[in-house]
C-alpha positions as CSV (number, residue, x, y, z in Angstrom):
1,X,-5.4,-3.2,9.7
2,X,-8.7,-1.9,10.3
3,X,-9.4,1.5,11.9
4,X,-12.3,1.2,14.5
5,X,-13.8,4.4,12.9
6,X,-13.6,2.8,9.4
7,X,-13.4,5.7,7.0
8,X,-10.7,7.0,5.2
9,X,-11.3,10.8,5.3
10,X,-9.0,11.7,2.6
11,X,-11.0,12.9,-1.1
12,X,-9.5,12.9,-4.0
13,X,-10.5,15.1,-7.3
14,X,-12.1,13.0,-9.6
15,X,-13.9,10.6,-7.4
16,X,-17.5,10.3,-7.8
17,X,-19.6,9.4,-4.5
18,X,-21.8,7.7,-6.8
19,X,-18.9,5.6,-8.1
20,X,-19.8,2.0,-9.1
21,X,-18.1,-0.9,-6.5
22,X,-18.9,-4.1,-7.0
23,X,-20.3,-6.7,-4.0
24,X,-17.2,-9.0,-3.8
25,X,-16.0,-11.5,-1.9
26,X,-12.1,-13.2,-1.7
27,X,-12.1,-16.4,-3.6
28,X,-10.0,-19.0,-1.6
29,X,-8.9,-21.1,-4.7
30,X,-5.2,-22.4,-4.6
31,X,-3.0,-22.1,-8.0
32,X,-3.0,-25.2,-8.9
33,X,-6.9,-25.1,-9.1
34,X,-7.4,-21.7,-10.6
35,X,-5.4,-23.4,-13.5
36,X,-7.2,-26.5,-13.9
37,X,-10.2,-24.8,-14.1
38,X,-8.6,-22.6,-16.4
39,X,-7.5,-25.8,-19.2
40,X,-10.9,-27.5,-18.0
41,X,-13.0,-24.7,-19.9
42,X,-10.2,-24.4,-22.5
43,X,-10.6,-28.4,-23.3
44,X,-14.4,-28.1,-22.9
45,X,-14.8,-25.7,-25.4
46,X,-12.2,-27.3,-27.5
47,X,-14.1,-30.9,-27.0
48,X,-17.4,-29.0,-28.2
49,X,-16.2,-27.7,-31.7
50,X,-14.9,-31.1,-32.2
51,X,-18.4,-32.3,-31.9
52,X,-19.8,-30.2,-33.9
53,X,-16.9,-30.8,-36.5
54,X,-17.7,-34.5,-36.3
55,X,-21.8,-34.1,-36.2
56,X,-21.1,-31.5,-40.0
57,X,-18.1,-33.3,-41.1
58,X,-19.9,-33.7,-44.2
59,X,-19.8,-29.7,-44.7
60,X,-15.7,-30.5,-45.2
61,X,-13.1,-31.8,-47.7
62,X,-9.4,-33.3,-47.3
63,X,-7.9,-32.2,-50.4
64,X,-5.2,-35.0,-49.5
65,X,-7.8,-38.2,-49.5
66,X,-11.5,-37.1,-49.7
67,X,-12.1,-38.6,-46.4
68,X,-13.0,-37.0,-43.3
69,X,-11.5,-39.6,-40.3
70,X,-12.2,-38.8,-36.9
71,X,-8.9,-37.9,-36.4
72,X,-8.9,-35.3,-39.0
73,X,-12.1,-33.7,-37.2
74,X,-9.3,-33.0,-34.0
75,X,-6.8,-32.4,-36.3
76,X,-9.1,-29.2,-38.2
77,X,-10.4,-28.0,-34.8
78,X,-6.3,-27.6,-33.4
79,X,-5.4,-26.1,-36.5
80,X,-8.6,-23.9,-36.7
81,X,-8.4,-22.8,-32.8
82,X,-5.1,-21.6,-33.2
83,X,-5.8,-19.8,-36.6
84,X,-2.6,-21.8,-38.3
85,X,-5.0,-23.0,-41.4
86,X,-3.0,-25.4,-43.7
87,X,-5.7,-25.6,-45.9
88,X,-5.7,-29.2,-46.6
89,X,-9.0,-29.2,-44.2
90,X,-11.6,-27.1,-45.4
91,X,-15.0,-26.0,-44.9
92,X,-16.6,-26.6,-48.4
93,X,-20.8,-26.0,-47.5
94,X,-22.3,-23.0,-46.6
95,X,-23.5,-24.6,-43.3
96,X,-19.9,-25.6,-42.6
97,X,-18.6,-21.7,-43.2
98,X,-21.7,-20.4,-41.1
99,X,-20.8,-22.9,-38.1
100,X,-16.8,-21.6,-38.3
101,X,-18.3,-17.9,-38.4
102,X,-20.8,-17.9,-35.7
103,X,-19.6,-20.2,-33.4
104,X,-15.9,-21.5,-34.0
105,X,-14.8,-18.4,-34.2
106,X,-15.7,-16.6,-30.8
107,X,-14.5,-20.4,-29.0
108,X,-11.0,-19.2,-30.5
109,X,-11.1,-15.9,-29.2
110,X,-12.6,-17.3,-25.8
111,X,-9.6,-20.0,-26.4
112,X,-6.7,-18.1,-26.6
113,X,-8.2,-15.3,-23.6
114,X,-8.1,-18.0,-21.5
115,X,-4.4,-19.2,-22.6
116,X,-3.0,-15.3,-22.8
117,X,-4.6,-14.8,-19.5
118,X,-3.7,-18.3,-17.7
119,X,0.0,-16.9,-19.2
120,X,-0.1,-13.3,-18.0
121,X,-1.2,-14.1,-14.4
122,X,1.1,-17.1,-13.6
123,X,4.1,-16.0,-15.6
124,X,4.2,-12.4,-16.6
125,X,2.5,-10.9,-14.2
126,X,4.2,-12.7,-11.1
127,X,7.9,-11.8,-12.9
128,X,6.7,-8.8,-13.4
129,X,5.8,-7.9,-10.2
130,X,8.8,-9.8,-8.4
131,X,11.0,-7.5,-10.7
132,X,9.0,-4.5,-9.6
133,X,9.5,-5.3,-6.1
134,X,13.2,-5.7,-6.5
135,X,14.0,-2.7,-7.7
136,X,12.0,-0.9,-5.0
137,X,13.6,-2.5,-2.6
138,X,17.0,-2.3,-4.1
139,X,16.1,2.0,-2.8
140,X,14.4,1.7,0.1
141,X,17.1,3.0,2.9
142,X,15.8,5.9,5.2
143,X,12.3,5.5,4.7
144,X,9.2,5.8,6.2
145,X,7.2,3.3,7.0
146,X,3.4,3.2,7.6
147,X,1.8,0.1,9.2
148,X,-1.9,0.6,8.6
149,X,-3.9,2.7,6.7
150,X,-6.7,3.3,8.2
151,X,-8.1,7.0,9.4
152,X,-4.7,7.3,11.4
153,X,-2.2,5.8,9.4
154,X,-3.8,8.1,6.1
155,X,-3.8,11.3,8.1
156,X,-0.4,10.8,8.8
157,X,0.5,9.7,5.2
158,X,-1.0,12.7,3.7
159,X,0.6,15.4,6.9
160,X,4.1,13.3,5.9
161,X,3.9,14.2,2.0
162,X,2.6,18.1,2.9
163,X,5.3,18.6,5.1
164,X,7.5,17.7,2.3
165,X,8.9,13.6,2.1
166,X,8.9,12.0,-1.3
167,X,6.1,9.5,-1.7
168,X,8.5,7.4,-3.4
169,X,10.3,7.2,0.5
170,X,6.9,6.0,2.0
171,X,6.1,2.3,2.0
172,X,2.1,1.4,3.4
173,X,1.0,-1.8,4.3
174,X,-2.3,-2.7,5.0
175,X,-4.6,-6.1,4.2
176,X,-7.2,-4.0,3.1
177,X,-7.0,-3.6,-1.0
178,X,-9.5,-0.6,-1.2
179,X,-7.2,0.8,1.5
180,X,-4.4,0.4,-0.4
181,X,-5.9,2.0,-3.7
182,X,-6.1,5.3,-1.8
183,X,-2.5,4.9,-0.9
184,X,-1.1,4.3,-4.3
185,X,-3.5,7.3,-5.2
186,X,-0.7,9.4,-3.3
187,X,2.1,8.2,-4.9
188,X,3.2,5.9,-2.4
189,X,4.8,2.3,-2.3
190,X,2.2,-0.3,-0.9
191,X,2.0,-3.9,-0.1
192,X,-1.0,-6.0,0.8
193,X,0.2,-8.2,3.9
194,X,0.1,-8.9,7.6
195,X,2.5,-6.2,9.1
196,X,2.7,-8.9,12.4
197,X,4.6,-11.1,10.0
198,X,8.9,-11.2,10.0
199,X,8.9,-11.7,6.5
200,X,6.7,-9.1,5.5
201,X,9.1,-6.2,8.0
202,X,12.1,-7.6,5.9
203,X,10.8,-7.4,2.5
204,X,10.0,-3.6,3.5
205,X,13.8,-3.5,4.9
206,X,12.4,-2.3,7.8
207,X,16.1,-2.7,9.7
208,X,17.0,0.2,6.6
209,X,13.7,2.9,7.5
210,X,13.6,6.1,9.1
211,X,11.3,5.4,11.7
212,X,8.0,3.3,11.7
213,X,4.5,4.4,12.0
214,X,2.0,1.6,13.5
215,X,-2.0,2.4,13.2
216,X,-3.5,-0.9,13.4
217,X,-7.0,0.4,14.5
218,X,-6.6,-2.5,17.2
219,X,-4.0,-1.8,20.3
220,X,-2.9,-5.5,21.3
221,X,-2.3,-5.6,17.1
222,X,-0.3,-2.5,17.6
223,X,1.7,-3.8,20.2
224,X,1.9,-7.1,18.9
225,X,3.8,-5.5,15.1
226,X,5.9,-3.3,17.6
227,X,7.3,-6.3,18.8
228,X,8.1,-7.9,15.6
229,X,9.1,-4.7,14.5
230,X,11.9,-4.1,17.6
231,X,12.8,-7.3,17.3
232,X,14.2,-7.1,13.8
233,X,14.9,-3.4,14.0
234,X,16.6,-2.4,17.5
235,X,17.8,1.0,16.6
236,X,14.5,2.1,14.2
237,X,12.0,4.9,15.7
238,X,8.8,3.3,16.2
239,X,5.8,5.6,17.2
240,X,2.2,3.6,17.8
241,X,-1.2,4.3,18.0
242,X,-2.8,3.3,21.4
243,X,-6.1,4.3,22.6
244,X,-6.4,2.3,26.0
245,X,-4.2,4.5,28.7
246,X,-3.3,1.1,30.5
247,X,-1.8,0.1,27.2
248,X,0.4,2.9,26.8
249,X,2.4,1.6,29.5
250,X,2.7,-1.7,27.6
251,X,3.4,-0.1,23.9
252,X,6.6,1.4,25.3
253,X,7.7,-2.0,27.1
254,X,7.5,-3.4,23.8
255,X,9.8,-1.0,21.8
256,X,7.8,2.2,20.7
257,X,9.5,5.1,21.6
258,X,6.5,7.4,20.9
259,X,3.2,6.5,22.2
260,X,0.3,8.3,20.7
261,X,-3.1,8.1,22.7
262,X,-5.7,10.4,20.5
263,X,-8.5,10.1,23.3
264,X,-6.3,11.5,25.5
265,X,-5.0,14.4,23.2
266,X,-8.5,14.9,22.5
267,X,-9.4,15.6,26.2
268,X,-6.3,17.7,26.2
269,X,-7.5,20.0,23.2
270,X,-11.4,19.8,25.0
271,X,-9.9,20.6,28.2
272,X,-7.5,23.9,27.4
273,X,-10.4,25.2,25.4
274,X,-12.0,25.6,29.1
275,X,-9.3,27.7,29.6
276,X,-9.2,30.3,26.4
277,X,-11.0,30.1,23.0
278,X,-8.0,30.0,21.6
279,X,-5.8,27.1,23.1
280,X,-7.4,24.3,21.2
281,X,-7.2,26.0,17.9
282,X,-3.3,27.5,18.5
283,X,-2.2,23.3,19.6
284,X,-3.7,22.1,16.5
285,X,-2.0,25.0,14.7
286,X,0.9,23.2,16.1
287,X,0.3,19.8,15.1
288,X,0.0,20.6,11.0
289,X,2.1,21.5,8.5
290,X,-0.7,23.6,6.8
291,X,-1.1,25.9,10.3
292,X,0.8,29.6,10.4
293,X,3.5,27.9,12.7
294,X,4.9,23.9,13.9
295,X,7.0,22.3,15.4
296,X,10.2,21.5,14.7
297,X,12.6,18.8,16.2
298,X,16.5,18.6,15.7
299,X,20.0,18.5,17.2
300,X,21.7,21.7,17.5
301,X,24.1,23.1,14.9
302,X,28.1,23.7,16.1
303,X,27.1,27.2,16.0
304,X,24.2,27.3,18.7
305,X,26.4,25.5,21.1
306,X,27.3,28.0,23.7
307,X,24.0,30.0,23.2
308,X,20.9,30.3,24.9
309,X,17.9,28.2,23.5
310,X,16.4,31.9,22.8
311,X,19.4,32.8,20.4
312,X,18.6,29.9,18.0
313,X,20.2,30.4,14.4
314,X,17.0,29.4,12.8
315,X,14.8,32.1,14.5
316,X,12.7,29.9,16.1
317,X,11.5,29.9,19.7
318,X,13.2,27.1,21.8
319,X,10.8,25.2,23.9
320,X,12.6,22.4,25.4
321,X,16.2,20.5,25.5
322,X,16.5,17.0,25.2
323,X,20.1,16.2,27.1
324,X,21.5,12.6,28.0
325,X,17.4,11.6,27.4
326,X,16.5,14.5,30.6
327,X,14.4,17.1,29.3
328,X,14.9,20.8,29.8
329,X,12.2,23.2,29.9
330,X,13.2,26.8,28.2
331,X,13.6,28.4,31.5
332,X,15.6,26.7,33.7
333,X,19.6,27.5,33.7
334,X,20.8,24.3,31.5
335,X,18.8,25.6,28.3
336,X,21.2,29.2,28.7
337,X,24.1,27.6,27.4
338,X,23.6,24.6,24.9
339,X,25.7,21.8,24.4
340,X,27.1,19.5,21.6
341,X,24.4,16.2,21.1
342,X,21.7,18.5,22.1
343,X,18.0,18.1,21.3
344,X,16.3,21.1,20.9
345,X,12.0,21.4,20.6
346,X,11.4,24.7,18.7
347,X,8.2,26.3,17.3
348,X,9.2,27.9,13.8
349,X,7.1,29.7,10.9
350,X,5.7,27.8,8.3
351,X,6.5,29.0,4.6
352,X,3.1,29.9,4.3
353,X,2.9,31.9,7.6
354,X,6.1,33.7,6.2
355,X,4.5,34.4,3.0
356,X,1.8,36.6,5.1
């Protein structure tokens, strides 16, 4: 899915800017005709060192009747291209030795290549990769899953891993290969694939993840894989992307349950800065895991219930109370005793911030 902004921001060590990539472009070839031209160079070049057999067939002997047939001509080039040499064909002139050294013998190499390669990429490979993806899937159960990797889906990616998930719990998916190399470059799991597609949510287990996390650079894309996505996950967390404020409204018909419009908390962050030099920078403080202080979302432990939201056990400072899907703001009388199921919103030190 691709961001509007189109750059990935994140860098990684190693990376030259200067880095060769080469000009390419997908070709559309089916299988079946990716291996037929695969043989059709393969019997070409076999069909040419028969002819040349043939046109020196005087450079060889048959130690079995001292006739060269045409038949025996195919008969040395199979045994010669695949290097099995019974030896009752055999290059007697020095012409005949210098044809199998200069020319006979890179056809074989180019020969079996093309075999060993037509093999690895329709057999092994494939198996391969199908067993790979088995096993991947065979663990993926409370995970996170990132639909599009673009500058928002990466951001998040990278902000997920700091804060402490396992890459090995985050799967990415994203059309985009080069996209994708940056993922895997963090340790991730990724799959090329249209994330608006049934089968692709499934082979993810998407009914199995944690939440979902949908970036497609696009809105009506983003609303589009939260439907498919709500549709084969009811009870998943989805949280969307929007950047259209009339679409908001729309992302949450369709299933998200956190709608994310960065305009707007861009005019947010412009806005309080109007207010104090220091607002802007504090709520973005907030927002990352590498900032002095975060926030922190989770039910309350049996031995807060009964307390005030300002006598948390984890020293935090309570915010807000999320009860029977009402919120509760820290001052008002409901948050001075909490209850069993609730939500609470706190702001809590970072390690590093402790550290200090």
């Amino acid at each position: 899915m691709a961001q509007q902004s189109g750059r990935i921001p994140f860098k990684r060590k190693g990376q030259r800017p200067d880095q060769f990539r080469p000009l390419r472009r997908q070709v559309k070839i089916p299988v079946w005709g990716d291996i037929g031209i695969r043989l059709g160079v393969a019997f070409a070049l076999l069909g040419l060192v028969i002819m040349i057999h043939w046109l020196d067939r005087d450079g060889l002997v048959d130690n079995v009747d001292k006739h060269i047939s045409f038949l025996d001509v195919v008969y040395f080039t199979m045994i010669s291209i695949t290097t099995t040499g019974f030896g009752d064909i055999a290059p007697v002139s020095d012409r005949a030795r210098l044809i199998e050294a200069i020319i006979v013998t890179p056809v074989r190499i180019a020969v079996l290549f093309i075999f060993v390669g037509a093999a690895y990429d329709f057999v092994i490979k494939r198996s391969w990769e199908k067993w790979r993806m088995a096993r991947i899937q065979e663990q993926l159960t409370d995970h996170v899953v990132v639909l599009g990797f673009g500058v928002s889906g990466s951001q998040s990616v990278g902000e997920l891993i700091e804060r402490g998930v396992d890459p090995r719990c985050i799967v990415v998916i994203d059309p985009s290969e080069d996209r994708l190399a940056e993922a895997e470059k963090l340790g991730v799991n990724v799959m090329a694939a249209d994330a608006t597609r049934d089968e692709t949510l499934k082979s993810v287990r998407i009914d199995r993840a944690q939440s979902v996390l949908v970036s497609a650079g696009r809105d009506d894309t983003s609303i589009l894989i939260v439907l498919t996505v709500r549709h084969l996950a009811p009870d998943v967390p989805i949280s969307v992307v929007v950047r259209a404020d009339d679409n908001e409204t729309l992302a949450r018909q369709a299933g998200a349950n956190n709608v994310i419009n960065p305009v707007r908390f861009t005019g947010l962050l412009l806005a309080g800065s109007v207010k104090g030099a220091h607002i802007a920078d504090y709520l973005a403080d907030l927002a990352s895991v590498g900032g002095r202080v975060q926030l922190v979302e989770r039910e309350v432990t049996a031995a807060e219930c009964g307390k005030s939201i300002t006598d948390l056990t984890s020293g935090g400072q309570g915010l807000r109370v999320y009860r029977n899907g009402r919120a509760i703001g820290f001052w008002e009388d409901e948050c001075q005793k909490l209850q069993p199921g609730d939500v609470v919103v706190e702001i809590v030190p970072t390690a590093g911030s402790e550290a200090e």
